[in-house]
PAZAPA-4460 file (N, C-alpha, C; in steps of 0.05 Angstrom, whole numbers, plus 32768, in hexadecimal, padded with zeros to 4 digits):
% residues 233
    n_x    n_y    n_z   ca_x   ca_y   ca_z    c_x    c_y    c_z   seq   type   mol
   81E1   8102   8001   81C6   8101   7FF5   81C3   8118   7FE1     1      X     A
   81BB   8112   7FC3   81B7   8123   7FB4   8198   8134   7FB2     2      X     A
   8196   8145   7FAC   8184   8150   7FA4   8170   813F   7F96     3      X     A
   8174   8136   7F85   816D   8126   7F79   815C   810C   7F89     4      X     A
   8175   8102   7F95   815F   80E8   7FAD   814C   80F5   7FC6     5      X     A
   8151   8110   7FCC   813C   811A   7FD6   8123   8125   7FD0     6      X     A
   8128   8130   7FB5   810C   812A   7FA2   80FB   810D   7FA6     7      X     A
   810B   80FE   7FA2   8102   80DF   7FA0   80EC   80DC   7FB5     8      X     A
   8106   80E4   7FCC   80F9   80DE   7FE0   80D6   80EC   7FED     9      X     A
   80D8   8101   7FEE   80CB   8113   7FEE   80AC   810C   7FDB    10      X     A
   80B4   8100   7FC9   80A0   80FD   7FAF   8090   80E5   7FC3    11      X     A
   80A7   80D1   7FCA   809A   80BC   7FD6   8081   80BD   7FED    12      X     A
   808D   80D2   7FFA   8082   80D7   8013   8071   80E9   800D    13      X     A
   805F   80F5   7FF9   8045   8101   7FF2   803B   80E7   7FF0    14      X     A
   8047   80DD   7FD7   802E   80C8   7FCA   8027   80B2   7FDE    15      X     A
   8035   80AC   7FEE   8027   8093   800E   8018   80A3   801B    16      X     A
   8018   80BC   8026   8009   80D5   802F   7FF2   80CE   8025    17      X     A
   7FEF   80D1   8008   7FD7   80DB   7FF7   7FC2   80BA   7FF3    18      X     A
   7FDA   80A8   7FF5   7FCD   8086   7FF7   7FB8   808B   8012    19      X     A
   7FCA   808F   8023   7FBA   8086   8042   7FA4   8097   8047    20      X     A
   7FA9   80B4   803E   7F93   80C1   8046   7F7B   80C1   8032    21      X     A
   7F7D   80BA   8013   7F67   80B2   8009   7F5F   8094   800D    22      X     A
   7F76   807C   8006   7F68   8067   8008   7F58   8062   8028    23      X     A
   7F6F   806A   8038   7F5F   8064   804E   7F4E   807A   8066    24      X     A
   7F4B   808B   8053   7F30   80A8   805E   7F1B   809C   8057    25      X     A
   7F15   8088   803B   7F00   8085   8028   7EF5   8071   803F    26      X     A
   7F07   805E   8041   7EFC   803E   8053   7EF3   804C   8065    27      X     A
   7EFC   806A   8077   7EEC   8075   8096   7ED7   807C   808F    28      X     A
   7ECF   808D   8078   7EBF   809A   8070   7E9E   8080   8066    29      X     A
   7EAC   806C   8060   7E9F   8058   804F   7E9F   8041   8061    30      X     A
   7EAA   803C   8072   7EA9   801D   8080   7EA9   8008   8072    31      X     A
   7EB0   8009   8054   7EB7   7FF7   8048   7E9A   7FE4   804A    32      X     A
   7E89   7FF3   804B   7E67   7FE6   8046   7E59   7FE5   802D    33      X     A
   7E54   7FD4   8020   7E43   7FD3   800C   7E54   7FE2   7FE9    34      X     A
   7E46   7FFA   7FEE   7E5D   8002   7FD8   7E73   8014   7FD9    35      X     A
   7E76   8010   7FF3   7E89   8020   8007   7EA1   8011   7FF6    36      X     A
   7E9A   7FF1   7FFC   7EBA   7FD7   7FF9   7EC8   7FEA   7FDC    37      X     A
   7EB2   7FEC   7FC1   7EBC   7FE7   7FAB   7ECF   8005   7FAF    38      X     A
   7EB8   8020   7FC3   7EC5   8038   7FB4   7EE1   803B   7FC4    39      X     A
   7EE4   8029   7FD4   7F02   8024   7FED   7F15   8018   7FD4    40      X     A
   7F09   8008   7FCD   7F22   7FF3   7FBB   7F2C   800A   7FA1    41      X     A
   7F13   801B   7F97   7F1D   802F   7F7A   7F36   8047   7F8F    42      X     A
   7F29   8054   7FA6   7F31   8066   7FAD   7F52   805E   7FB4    43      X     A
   7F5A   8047   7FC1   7F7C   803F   7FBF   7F81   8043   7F9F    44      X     A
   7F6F   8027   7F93   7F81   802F   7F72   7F8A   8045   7F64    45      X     A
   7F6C   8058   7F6B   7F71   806F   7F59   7F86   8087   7F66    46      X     A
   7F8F   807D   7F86   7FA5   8091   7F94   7FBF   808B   7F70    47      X     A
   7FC6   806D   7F74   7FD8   8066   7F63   7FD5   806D   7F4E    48      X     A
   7FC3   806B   7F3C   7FC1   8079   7F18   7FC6   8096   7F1E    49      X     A
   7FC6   80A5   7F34   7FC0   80C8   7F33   7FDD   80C8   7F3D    50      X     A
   7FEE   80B6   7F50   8004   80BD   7F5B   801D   80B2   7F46    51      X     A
   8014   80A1   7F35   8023   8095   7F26   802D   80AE   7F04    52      X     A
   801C   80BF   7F04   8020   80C9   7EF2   8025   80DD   7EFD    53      X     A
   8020   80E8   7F1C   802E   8102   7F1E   804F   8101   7F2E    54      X     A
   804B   80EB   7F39   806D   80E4   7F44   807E   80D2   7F3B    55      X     A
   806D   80C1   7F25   807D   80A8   7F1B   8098   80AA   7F0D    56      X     A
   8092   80C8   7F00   80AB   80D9   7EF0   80BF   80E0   7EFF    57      X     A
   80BB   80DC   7F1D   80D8   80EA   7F32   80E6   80D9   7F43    58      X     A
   80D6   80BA   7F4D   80D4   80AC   7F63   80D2   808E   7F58    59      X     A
   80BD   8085   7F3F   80BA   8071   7F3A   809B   806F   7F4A    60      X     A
   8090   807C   7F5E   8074   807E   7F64   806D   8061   7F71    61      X     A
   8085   8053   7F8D   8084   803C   7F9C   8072   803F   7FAB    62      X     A
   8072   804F   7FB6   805A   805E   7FCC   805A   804A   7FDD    63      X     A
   8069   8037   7FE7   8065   8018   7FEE   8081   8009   7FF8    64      X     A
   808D   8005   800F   809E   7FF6   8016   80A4   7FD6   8005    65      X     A
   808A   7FCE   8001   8086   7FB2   7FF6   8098   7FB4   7FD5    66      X     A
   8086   7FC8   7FCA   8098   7FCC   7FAC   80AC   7FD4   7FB1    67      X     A
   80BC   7FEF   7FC2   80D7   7FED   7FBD   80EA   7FD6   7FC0    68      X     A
   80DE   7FC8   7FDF   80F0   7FAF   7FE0   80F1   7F9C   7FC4    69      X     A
   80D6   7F98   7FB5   80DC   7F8A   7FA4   80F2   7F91   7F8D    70      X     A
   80F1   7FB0   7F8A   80FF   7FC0   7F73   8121   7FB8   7F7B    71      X     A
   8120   7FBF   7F91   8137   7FBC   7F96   8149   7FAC   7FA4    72      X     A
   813D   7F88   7FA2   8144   7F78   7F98   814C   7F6E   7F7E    73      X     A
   8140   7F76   7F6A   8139   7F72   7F51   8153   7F8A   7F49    74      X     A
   8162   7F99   7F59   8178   7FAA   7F57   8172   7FCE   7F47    75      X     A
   8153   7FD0   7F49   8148   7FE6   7F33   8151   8003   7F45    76      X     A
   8153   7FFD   7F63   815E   8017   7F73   8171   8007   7F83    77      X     A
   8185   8024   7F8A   819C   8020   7F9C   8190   8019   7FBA    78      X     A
   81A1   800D   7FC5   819A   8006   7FE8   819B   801F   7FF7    79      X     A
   81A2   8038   7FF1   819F   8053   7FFD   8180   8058   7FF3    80      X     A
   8177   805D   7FDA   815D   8066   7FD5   8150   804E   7FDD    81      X     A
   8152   803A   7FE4   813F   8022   7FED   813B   802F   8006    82      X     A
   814D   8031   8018   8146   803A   8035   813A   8056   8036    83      X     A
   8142   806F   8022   8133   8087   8020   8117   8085   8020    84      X     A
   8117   8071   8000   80FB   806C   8001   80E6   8064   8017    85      X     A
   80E8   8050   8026   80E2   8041   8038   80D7   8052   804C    86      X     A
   80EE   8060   805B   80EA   8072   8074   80DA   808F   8066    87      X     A
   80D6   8093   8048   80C7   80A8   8044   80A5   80A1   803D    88      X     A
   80AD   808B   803B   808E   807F   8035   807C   807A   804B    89      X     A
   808E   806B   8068   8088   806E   8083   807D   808C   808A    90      X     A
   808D   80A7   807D   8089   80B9   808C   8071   80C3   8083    91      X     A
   8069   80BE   806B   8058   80C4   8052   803B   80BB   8061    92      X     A
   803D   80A3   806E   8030   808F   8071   801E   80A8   808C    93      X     A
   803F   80A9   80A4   802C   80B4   80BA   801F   80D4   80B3    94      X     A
   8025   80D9   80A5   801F   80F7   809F   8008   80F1   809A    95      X     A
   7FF4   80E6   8083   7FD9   80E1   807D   7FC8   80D8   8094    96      X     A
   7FD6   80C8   80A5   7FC9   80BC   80BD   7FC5   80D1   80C6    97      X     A
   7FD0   80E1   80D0   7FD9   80F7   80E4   7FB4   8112   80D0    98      X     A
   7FBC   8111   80C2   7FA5   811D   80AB   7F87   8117   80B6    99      X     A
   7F8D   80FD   80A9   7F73   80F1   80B2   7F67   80F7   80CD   100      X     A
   7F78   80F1   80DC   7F6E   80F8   80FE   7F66   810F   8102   101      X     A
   7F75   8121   80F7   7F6D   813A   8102   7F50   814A   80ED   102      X     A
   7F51   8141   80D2   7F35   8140   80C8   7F1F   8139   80D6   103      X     A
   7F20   8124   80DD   7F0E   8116   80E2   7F05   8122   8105   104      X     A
   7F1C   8125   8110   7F12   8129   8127   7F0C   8148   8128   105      X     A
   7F18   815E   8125   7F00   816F   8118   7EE6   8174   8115   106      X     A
   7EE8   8164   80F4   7EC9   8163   80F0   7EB7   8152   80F7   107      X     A
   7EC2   814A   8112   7EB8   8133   8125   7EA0   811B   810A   108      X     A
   7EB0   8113   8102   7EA7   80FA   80EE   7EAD   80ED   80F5   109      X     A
   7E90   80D0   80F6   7E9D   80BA   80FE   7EAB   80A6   80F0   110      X     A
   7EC4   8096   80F6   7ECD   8086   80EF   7EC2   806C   80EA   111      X     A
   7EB8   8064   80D4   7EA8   8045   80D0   7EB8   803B   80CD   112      X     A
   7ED7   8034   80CB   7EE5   801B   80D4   7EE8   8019   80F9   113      X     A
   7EE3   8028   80FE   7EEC   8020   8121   7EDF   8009   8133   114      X     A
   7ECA   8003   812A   7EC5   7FE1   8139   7EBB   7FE9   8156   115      X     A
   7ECB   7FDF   8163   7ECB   7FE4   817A   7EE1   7FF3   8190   116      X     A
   7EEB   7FFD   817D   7F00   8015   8186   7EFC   8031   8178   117      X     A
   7F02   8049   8187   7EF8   8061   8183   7F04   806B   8164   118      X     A
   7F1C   805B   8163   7F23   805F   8144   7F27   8046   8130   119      X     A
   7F2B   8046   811D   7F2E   802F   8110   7F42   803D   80F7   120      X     A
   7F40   8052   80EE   7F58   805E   80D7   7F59   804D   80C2   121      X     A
   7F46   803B   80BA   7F41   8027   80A4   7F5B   8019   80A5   122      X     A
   7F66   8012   80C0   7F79   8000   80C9   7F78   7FE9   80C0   123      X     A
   7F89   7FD4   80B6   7F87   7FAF   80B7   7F84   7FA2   80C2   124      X     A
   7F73   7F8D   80C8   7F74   7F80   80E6   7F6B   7F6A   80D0   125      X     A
   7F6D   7F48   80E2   7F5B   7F2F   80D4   7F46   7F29   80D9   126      X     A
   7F36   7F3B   80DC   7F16   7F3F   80E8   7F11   7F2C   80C8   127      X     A
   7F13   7F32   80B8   7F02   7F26   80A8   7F0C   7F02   80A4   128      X     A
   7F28   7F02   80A6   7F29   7EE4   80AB   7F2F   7ED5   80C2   129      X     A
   7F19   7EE0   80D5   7F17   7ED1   80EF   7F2D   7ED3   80FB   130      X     A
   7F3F   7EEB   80FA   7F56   7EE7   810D   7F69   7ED6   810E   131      X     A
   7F6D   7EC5   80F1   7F77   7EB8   80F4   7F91   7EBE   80E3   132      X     A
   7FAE   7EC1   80FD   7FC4   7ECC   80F2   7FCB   7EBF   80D0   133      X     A
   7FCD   7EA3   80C8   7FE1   7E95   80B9   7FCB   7E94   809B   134      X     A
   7FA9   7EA1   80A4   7F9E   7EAA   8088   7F9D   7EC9   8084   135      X     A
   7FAC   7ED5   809B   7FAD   7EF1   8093   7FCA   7EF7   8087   136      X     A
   7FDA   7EED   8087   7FF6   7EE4   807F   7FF5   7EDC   8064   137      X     A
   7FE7   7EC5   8063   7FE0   7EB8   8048   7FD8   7EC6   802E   138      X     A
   7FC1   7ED8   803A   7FB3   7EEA   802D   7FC7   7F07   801F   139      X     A
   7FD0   7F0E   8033   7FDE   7F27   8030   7FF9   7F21   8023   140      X     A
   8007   7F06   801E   801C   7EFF   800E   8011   7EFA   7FF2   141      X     A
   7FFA   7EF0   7FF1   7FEC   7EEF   7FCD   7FE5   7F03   7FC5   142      X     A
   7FDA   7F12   7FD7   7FDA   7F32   7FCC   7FF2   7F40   7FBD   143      X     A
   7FFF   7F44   7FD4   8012   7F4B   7FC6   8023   7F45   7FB5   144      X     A
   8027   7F2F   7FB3   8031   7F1A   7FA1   802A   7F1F   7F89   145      X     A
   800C   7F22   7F83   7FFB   7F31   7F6C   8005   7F41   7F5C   146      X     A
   8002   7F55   7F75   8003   7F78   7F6D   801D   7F80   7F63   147      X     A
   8033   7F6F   7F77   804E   7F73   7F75   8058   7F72   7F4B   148      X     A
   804F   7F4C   7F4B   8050   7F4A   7F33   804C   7F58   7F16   149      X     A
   8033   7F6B   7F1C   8025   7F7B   7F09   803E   7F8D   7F0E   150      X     A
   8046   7F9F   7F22   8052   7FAE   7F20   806D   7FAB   7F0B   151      X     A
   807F   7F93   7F16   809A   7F90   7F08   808A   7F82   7EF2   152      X     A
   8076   7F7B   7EDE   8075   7F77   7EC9   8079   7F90   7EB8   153      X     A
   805A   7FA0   7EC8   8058   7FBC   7EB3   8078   7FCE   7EAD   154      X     A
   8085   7FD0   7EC9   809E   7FDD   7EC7   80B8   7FD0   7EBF   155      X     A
   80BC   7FB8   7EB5   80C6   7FAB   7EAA   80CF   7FB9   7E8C   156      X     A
   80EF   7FBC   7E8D   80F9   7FCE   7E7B   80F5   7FB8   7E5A   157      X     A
   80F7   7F9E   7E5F   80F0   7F89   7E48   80D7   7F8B   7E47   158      X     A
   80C5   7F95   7E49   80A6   7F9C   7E41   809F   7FBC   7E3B   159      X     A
   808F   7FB8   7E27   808B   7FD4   7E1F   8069   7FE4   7E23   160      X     A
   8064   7FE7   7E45   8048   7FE9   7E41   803F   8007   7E40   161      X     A
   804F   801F   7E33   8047   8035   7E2F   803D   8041   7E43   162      X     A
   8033   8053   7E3E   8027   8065   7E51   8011   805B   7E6C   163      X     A
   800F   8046   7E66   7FF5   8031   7E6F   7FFE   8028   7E8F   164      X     A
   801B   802E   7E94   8024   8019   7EAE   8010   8028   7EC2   165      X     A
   8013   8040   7EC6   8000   8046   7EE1   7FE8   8046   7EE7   166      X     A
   7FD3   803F   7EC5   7FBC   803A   7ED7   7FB9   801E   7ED2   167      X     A
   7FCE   800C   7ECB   7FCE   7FE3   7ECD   7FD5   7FE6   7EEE   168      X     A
   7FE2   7FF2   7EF9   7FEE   7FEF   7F15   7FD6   7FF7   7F27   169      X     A
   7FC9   8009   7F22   7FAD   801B   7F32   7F96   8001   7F2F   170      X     A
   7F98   7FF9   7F1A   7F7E   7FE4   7F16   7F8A   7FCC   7F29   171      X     A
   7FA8   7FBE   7F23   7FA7   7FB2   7F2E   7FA6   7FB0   7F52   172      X     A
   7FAE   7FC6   7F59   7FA7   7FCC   7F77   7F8B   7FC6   7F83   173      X     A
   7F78   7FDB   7F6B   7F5C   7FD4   7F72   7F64   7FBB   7F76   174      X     A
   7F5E   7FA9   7F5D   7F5B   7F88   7F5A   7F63   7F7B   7F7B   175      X     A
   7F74   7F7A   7F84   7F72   7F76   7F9C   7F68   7F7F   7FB6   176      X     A
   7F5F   7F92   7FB1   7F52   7FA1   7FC2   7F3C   7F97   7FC9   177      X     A
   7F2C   7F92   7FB0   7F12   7F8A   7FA8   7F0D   7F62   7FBD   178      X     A
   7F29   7F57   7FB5   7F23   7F3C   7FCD   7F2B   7F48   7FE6   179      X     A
   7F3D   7F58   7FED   7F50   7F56   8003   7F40   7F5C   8015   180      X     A
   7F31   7F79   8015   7F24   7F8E   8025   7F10   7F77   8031   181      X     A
   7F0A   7F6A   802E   7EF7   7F55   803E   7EFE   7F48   804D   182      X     A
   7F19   7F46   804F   7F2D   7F30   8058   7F3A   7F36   8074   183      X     A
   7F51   7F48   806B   7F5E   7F54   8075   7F5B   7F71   8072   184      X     A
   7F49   7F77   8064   7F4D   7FA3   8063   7F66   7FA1   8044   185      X     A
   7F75   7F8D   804B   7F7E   7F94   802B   7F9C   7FA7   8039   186      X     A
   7FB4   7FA2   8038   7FCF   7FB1   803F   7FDF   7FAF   8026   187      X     A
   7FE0   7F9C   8020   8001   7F96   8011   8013   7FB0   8007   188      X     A
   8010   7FC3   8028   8026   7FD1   8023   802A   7FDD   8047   189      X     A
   803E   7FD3   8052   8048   7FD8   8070   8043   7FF2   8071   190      X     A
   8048   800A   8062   8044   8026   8069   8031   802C   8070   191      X     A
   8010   8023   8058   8008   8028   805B   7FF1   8023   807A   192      X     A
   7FF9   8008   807E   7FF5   7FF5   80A1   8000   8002   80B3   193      X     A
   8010   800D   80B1   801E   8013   80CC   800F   8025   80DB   194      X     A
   8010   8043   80D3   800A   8056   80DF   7FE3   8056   80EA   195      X     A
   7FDB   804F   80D3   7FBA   804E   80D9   7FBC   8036   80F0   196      X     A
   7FC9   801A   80F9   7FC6   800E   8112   7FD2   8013   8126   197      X     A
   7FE6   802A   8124   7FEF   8036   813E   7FD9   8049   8150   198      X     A
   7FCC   805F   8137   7FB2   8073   813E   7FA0   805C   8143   199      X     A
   7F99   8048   813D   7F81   803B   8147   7F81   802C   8156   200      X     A
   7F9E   801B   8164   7FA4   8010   8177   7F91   7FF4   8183   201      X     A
   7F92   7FE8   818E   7F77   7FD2   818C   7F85   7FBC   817C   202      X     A
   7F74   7FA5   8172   7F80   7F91   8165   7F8A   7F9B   814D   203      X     A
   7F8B   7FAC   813C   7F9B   7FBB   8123   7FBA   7FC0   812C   204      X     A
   7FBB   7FC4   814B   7FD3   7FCD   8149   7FDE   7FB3   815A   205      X     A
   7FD5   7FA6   8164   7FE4   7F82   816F   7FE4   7F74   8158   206      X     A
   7FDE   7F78   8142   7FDD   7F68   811E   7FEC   7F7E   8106   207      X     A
   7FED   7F8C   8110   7FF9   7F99   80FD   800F   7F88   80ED   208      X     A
   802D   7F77   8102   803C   7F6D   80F8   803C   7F5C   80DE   209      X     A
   801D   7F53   80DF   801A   7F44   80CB   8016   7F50   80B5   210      X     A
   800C   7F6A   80B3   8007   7F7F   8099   802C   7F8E   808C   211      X     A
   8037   7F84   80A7   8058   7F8D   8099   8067   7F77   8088   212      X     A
   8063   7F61   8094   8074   7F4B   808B   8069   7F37   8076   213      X     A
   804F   7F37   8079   8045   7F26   8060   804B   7F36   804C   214      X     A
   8044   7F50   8047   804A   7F66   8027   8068   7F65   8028   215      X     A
   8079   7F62   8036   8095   7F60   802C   8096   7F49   8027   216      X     A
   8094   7F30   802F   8091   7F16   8026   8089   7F17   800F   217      X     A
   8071   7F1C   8008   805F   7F12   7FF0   8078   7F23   7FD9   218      X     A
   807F   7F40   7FDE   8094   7F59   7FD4   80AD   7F3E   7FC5   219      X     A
   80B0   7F37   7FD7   80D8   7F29   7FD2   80C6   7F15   7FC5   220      X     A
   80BE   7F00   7FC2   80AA   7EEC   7FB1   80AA   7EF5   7F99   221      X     A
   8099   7F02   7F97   8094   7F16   7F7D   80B0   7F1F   7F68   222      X     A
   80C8   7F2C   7F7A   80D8   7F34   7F74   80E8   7F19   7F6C   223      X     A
   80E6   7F03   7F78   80F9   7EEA   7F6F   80EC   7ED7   7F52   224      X     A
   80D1   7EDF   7F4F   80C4   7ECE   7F43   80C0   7ED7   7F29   225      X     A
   80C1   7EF7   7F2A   80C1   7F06   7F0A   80D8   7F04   7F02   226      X     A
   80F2   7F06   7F15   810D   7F06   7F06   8114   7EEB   7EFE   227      X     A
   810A   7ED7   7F0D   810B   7EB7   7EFE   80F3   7EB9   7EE0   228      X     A
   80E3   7EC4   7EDF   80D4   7EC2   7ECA   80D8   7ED1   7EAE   229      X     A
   80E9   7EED   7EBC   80F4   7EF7   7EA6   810F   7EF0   7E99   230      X     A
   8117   7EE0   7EAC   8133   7EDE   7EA4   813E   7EC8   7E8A   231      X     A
   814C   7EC4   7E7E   8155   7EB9   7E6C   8158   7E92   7E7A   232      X     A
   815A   7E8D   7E8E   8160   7E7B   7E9A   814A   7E63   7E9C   233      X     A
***
């Protein structure tokens, strides 16, 4: 392992840090009520426009299991930095969690995602679509599917979108945010699911599975469907 892929790494595992504990401090702080939803949906995007220009220069700024898998299908990283990435974005992931909790419990603030459990960590659950596994699946594969796409367009070495890719990728995060968060809370990224439904435990963490595997689903989709679209074929 070079110096070099530990930078990477390292880069990775701030910027999922800096995702979880703003996008999802804002949803505790906000319950995702009223104009809570919209300032939940800016506060993920804008993690990405701020993380994209300060790590995008060392890492590529995946912050996200879902995009690397897609990247690196699409062959843009080695299968060593795919797995670096991955397990640093996981670690990235619990570190913010780990943040959050202890903020919060501190400054004994209450958690407005917790429901009916003492935490909630602006966890995913299908509270919003009735619990129902195969539209929380559904949902969380078009999402990502979305987001994914925007991503390998903007970064797409046959396209020339200047300086512009990181806040087209920040908007488009909101943009989903903006349907999802009603839905499902909005994942399409396993890192960022994991750790907040382990701390909140309750139905977030018996559903979580579905916040891992639909964003890699919707991830490999995405990744099969831009390289058929860009391709000469």
């Amino acid at each position: 392992m070079t110096k070099t892929s530990i930078k990477k790494y390292v880069a990775e595992a701030i910027g999922t840090c800096v995702l979880v504990l703003v996008g999802c401090g804002t949803a505790m702080i906000t319950g995702c009520i009223g104009a809570g939803y919209l300032t939940t949906a800016f506060a993920f995007g804008l993690v990405i426009v701020g993380m994209a220009y300060c790590i995008g220069n060392i890492s590529g700024c995946h912050i996200n299991p879902a995009v690397s898998l897609a990247v690196w299908l699409n062959k843009g990283i080695s299968t060593q930095d795919f797995i670096g990435y991955v397990a640093s974005q996981f670690a990235g992931s619990l570190i913010g969690t780990a943040l959050l909790r202890l903020i919060f419990g501190l400054g004994d603030i209450e958690d407005l995602t917790k429901g009916d459990n003492d935490w909630g960590m602006g966890a995913n659950t299908l509270a919003g679509v009735g619990d129902n596994i195969l539209a929380g699946l559904i949902v969380e594969i078009i999402l990502t599917f979305i987001f994914v796409m925007v991503i390998l367009g903007v970064t797409s070495k046959k396209a020339n979108h200047g300086s512009f890719g990181g806040l087209i990728i920040g908007l488009s995060l909101t943009m989903v945010h903006i349907l999802g968060i009603g839905l499902t809370g909005t994942s399409v990224n396993p890192a960022r699911s994991l750790w907040p439904a382990v701390f909140a435990m309750g139905d977030a963490i018996a559903q979580v599975w579905i916040f891992i595997l639909a964003p890699l689903a919707g991830a490999a989709l995405a990744a099969f469907t831009y390289k058929w679209l860009e391709s000469d074929q």
